[in-house]
N, C-alpha and C positions, 0 to 999 in steps of 0.2 A: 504493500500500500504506500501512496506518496505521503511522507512525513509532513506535508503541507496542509494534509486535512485535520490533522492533530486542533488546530484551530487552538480559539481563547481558551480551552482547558490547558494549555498550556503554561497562560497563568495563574490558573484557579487552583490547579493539583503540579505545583514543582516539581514536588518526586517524584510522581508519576511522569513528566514531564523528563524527567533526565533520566529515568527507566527506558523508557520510550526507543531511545538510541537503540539500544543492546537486544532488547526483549520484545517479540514480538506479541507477546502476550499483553505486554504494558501497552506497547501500538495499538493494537487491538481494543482494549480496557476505553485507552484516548474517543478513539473514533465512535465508542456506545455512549460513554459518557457526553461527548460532542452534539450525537444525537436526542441525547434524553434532553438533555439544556434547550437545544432547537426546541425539543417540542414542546417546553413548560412557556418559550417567551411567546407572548402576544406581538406585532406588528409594534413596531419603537420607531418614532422619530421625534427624536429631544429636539426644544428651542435652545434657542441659543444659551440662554442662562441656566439649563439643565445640564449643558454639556459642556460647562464652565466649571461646574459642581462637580461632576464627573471625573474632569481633568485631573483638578485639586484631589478628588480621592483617591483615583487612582495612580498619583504620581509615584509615592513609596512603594507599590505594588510593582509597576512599571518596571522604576530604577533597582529592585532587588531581583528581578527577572531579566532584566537586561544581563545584569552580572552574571547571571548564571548559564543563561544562553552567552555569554561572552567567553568561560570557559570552557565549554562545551562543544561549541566552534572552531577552538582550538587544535580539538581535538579531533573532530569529525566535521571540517568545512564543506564539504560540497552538502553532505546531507541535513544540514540544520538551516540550509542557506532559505528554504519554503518557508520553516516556521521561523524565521527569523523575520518575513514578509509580514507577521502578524503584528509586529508590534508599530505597525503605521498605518494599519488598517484600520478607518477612524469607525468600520459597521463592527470589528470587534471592541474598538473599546466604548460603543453607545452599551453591545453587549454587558460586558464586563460592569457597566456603570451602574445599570440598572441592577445585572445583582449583586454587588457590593449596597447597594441601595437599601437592598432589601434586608439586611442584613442587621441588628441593632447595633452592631461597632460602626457599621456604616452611617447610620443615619445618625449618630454620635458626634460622630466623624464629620460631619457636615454640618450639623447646629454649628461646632464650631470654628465655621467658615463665615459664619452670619456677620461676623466684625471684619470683614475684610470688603476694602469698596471696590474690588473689579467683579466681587460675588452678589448677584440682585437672588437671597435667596430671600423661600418663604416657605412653613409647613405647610404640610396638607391640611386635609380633615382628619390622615389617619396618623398625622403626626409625622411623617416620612420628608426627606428636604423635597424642596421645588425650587421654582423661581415663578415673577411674576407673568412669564410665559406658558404657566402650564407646571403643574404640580407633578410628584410620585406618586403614585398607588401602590397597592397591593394585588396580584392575581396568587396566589396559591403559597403566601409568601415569598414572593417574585416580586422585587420592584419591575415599575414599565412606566412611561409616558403616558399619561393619563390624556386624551387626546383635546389637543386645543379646541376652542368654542369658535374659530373662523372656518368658517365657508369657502370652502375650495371652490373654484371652475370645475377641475374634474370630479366635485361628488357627484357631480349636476350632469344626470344621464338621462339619453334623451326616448322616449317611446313613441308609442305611432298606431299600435290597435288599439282597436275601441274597446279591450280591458284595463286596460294601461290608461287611456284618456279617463273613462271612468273610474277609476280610482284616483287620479290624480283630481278630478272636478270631484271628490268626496275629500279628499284631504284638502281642497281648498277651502273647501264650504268649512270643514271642521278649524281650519285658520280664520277664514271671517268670524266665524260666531262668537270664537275668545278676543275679537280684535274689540279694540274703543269703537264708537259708532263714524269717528272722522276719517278713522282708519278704514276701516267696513267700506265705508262709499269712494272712498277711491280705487278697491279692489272688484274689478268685474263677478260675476258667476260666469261660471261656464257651462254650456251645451256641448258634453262629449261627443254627443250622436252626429251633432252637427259641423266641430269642427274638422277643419281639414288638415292644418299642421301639425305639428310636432310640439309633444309636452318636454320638458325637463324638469327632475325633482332629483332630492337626494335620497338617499334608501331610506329612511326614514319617512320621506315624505311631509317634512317640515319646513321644506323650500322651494320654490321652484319660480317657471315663467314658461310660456307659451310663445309661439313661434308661427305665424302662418304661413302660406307659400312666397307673398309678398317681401318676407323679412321683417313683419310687423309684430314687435314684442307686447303681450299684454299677458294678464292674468300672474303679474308678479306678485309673488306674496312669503313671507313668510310667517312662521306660526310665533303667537306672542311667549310661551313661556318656553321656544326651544330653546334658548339659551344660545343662539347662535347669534357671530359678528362678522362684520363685516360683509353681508349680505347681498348688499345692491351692488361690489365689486366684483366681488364671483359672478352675480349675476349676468353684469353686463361685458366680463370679457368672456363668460361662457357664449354669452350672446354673439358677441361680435367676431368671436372663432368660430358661428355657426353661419355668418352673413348676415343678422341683421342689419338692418337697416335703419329702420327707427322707431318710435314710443310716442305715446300722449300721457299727459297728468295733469291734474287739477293743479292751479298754481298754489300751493301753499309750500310742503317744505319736499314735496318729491322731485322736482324740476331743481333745485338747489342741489338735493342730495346726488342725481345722477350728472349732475353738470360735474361736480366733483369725480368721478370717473372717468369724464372724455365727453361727454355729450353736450353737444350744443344744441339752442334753442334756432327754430328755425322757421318760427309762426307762432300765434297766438291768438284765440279768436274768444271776445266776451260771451260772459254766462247766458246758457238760453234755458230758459226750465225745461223748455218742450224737447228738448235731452237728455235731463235732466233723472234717474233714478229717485223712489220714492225716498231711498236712503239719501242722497246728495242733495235731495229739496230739503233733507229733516236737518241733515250736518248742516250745509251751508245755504242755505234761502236766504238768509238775511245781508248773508256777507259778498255771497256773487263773484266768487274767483274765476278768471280765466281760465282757459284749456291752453294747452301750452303745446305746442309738438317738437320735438327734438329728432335730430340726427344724433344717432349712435355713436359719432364722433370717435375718440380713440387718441391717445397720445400724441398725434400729428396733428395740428390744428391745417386747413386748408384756403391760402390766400394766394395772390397772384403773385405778390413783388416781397424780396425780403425787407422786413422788420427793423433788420438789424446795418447791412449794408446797399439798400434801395435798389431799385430794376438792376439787375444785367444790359449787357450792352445787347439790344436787339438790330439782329441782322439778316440782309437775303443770303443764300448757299449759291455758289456759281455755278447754273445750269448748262445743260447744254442746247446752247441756240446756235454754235457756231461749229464750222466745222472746224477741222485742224490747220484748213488753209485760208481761214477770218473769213469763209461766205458763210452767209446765215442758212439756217437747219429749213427746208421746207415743212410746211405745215401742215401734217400726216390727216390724212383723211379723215381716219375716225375722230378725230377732238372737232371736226368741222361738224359733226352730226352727233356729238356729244355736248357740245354749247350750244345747240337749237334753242331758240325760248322754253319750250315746252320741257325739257330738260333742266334746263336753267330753274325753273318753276317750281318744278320736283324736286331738286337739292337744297330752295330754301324751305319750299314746307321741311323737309327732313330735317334742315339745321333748326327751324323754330321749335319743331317736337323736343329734340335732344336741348335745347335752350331751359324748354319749361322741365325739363329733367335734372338742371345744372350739366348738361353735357360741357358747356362752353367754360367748366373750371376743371376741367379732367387733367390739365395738366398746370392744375397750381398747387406746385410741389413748395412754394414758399417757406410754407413753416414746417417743411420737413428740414430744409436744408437752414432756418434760424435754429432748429435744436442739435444739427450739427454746429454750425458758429458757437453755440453757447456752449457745446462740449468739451469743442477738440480749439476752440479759438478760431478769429476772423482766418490765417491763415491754411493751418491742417484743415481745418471743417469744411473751408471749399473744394479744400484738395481732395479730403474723401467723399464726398457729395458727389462732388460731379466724375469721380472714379466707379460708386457706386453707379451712378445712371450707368455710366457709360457704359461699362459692364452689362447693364441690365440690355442698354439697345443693341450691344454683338451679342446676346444671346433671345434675343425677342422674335429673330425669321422662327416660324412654325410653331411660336409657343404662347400660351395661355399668359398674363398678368403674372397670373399665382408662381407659374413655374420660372419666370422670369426673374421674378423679386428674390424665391427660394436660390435658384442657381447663382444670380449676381451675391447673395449673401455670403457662399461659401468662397466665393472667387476672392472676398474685401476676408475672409477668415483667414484662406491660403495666404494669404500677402501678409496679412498680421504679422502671422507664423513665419514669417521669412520663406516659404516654398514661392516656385518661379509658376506663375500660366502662363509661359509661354507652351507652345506645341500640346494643346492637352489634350489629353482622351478621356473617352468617354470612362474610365477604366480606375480613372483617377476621382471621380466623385462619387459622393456615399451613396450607398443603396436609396433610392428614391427621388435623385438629384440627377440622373441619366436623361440623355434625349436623344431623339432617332436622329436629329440636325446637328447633332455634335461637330463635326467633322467641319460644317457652316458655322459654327459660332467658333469654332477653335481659328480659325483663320479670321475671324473679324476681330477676335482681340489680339492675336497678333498685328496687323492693322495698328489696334490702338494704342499697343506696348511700343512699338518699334517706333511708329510713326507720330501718333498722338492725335488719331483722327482716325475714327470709322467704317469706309467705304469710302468710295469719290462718288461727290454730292451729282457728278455730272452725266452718273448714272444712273440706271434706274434703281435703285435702289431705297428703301424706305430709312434705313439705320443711321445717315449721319442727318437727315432731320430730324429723325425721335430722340438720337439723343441731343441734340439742341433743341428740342423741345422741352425736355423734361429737367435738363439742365437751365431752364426758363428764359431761352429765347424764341420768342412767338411769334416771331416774322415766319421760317419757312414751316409748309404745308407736308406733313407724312401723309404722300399720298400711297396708299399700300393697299394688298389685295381687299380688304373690306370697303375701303374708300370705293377703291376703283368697280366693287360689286357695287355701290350704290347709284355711279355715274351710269352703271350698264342697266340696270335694273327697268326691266319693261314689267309697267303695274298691269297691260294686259294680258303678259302668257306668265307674269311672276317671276323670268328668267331673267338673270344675270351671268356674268361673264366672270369669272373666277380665276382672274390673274392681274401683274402688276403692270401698270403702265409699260410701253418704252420710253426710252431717255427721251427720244426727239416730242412725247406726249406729256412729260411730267410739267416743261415750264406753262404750260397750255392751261392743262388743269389746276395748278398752283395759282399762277394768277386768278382765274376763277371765281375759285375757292375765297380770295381775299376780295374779289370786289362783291362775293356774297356777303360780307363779313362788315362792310363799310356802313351799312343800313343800318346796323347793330353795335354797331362800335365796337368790333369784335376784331381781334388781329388774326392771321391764318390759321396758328396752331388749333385756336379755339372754336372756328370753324369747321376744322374737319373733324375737331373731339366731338361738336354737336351734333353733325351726322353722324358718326360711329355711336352715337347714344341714340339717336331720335331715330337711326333707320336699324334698327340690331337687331330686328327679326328679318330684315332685307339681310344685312349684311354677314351674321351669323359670329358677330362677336358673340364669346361666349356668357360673360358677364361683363356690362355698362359700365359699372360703378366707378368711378372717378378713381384715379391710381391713388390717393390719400386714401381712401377709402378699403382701396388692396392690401395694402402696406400697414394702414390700424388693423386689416383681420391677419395677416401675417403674424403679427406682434403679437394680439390678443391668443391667436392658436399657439406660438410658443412658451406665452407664459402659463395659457393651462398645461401644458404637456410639462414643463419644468415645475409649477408651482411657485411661481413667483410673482412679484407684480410686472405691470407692465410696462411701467418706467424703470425697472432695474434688468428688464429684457431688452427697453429700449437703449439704455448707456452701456452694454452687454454687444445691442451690435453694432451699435455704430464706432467702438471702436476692435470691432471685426473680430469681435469674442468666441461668437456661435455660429449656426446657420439658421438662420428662419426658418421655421416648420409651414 
């Protein structure tokens, strides 16, 4: 057997421990005893001030085991070199912690830590040490992690039949009924039979919120005497790692409390009774609060120009109208019967659609790239801002938003790390960060490592205006396959043309494109983002949602998969820590 599964019993039984070496009977002994431990502990994840406590107890333990493995070593290096691995393995010493915990020299042992200020302890109820993060218990005479009163993202699991809805619209009802009456009328009832989305709750079924195909959050609630915090955080990056979208609330203190997580207010409309629940006429008739609607928002606030060091320099890309020998490009047939009026007609209703959608701010990355300035400084922040884009537009030919953001994250990780992209395969990124266009993107950051520039704007190509798009200059137009399916798009057979401009087509439809834009006071970029939103059942973008919007659920799905928040996700990657999930 490998002496490396000996595990924490190696500091619990010494002499069992230096038996071990010689006796394979003692090895043996190790590996039962290993396992009966395993099965006495519950699920342990100490806070921080539990495992500060922990330290402190275990240090004498530690350093008299060190010593002993240090002679031992000596002796026999190559085979002690596993369990040597244990004394840095921070999952055995939460082990170890908790059953020293449990133990009455232990919890002795830790009262008197109580005078020392790097220790925030406190007892339990059974008298066992804690901290103010979450106390010891007892299972079986077994100290454990007694488990914190915060709401995770990932308790919050999501169902979909109609036994599942109906239970969850039964533990709602059994939440309103212990709620105050002010409470009660802000929280819906729900018709299981009837609705069509997806519930989330915790096992318990003392949390949760609803979700419908829309992205539209209601029926959030939790129950008054669960004892749970921080509730509406879980909630809403559970939400926002599922796509919602957005929420409504009575204006009193719920519109405050979800602004504090990401969400912005984004309409208001005054009290109408004839909306009004008998419960909301009883709580507030007299007082008459608004309705409030919010966007889901998210860590990235979303504006056109930075905050911090005002517009970018906006610029046109040098197309190609010329030839190599200065005579001008003839004017390809198809743009003559693609700028028809009637034409022309059809792409501003599709930009006005995508307008009333916010299509026309899809690419105001502004306050993403002010919480790089305020991270990394006016300098680094723009440096990796617009590294990140850039990144994201050599890997954007044949790929989704999501997969985009995800692949450009690990590329600003690589680099962290000191590893080179140049020439990379597919081979090289982690399981679920692969792409069939690898081979296309590996050559366009090449492109942008060697050269410092994308593709040649003079081709047809979409990538060196998306990334000076997203890099916030709004003069040139990405015109790229979904664009140019809208140009094509005949409303009487439904057919469109599914490919990218030629070069001698692209200054055609660019200009276009902006003197669609001039009615609206709208510059290029945000012209073509408002037909890619207003026509996307034409065009077959996969999800609309404005790239801020990408990039908060990005955020939001890594810090439930970590458990953390999402401002400690977000200064995580932007200075190129993780990958976005």
């Amino acid at each position: 057997m490998g002496y490396g599964a000996l595990g924490a019993e190696a500091i619990m039984s010494p002499r069992l421990f230096a038996q071990g070496f010689s006796d394979e009977n003692a090895a043996n002994e190790f590996a039962r005893l290993r396992d009966q431990r395993k099965s006495q502990l519950p699920t342990y994840k100490p806070s921080e001030g539990t495992q500060k406590i922990q330290q402190a107890l275990l240090e004498p333990l530690i350093s008299g085991a060190k010593q002993m493995y240090g002679k031992v070593q000596e002796k026999f290096p190559e085979e002690t070199y596993a369990v040597g691995q244990y004394f840095d393995d921070p999952r055995v010493m939460h082990t170890l912690g908790a059953l020293e915990l449990g133990l009455p020299s232990g919890a002795r042992a830790a009262k008197a830590l109580q005078n020392r200020p790097d220790i925030d302890y406190r007892p339990s109820a059974h008298g066992t040490p804690g901290s103010q993060q979450g106390a010891i218990e007892f299972i079986n005479g077994v100290g454990y992690q007694r488990p914190d009163p915060r709401l995770r993202a990932q308790d919050l699991q999501p169902a979909s039949n109609i036994t599942q809805k109906r239970a969850f619209a039964s533990n709602l009802d059994a939440a309103r009924e212990a709620m105050t009456l002010q409470n009660r009328a802000q929280v819906d009832r729900m018709d299981p039979d009837s609705f069509t989305g997806t519930v989330y709750s915790n096992r318990e079924g003392t949390a949760g919120f609803s979700l419908d195909p829309t992205g539209y959050i209601s029926h959030a609630y939790k129950a008054p005497d669960s004892g749970l915090e921080e509730v509406a955080e879980a909630l809403m990056t559970k939400a926002r790692a599922e796509g919602a979208t957005r929420l409504d609330a009575i204006d009193g203190y719920l519109p405050s409390m979800y602004k504090k997580t990401g969400a912005r207010e984004i309409g208001r409309a005054p009290w109408n009774p004839d909306y009004a629940t008998d419960e909301m006429l009883e709580a507030f008739g007299a007082r008459k609060p608004d309705y409030v609607s919010l966007d889901v928002g998210g860590v990235f606030d979303e504006y056109k120009h930075s905050k911090i060091i005002g517009p970018r320099d906006q610029f046109d890309l040098n197309r190609y109208e010329t030839t190599p020998t200065g005579r001008p490009v003839a004017t390809p047939i198809e743009v003559k019967d693609l700028l028809r009026p009637e034409n022309m007609d059809k792409m501003m209703r599709l930009m006005d659609a995508g307008i009333e959608k916010g299509g026309d701010k899809w690419y105001h990355l502004a306050g993403v790239l002010d919480r790089f300035l305020a991270q990394k400084g006016p300098e680094e922040g723009l440096k990796a801002f617009d590294k990140f884009m850039s990144y994201g537009a050599a890997l954007s030919p044949r790929s989704n938003v999501a997969t985009e953001i995800k692949r450009a994250s690990h590329l600003m990780r690589r680099e962290n790390e000191g590893l080179s992209n140049l020439n990379l395969k597919g081979d090289q990124f982690p399981e679920g960060y692969g792409h069939f266009a690898n081979l296309v993107h590996s050559k366009l950051i090449n492109q942008l490592l060697k050269k410092g520039q994308i593709g040649d704007p003079q081709k047809a190509q979409k990538a060196p205006s998306y990334d000076q798009n997203k890099r916030l200059n709004y003069d040139p137009v990405t015109v790229d396959t979904h664009n140019y399916m809208a140009w094509t798009f005949d409303p009487e057979t439904g057919l469109a043309t599914k490919k990218s401009p030629t070069a001698a087509m692209y200054p055609y439809l660019e200009r276009a494109q902006k003197e669609l834009g001039q009615d609206r006071g709208l510059q290029g970029a945000e012209v073509q983002s408002s037909i890619w939103v207003g026509g996307s059942d034409i065009t077959g973008v996969a999800d609309p949602r404005n790239y801020t919007a990408a990039l908060n659920r990005r955020i939001a799905k890594t810090a439930e998969l970590m458990d953390l928040p999402e401002d400690v996700v977000t200064e995580m990657f932007i200075d190129g820590k993780i990958d976005l999930q």
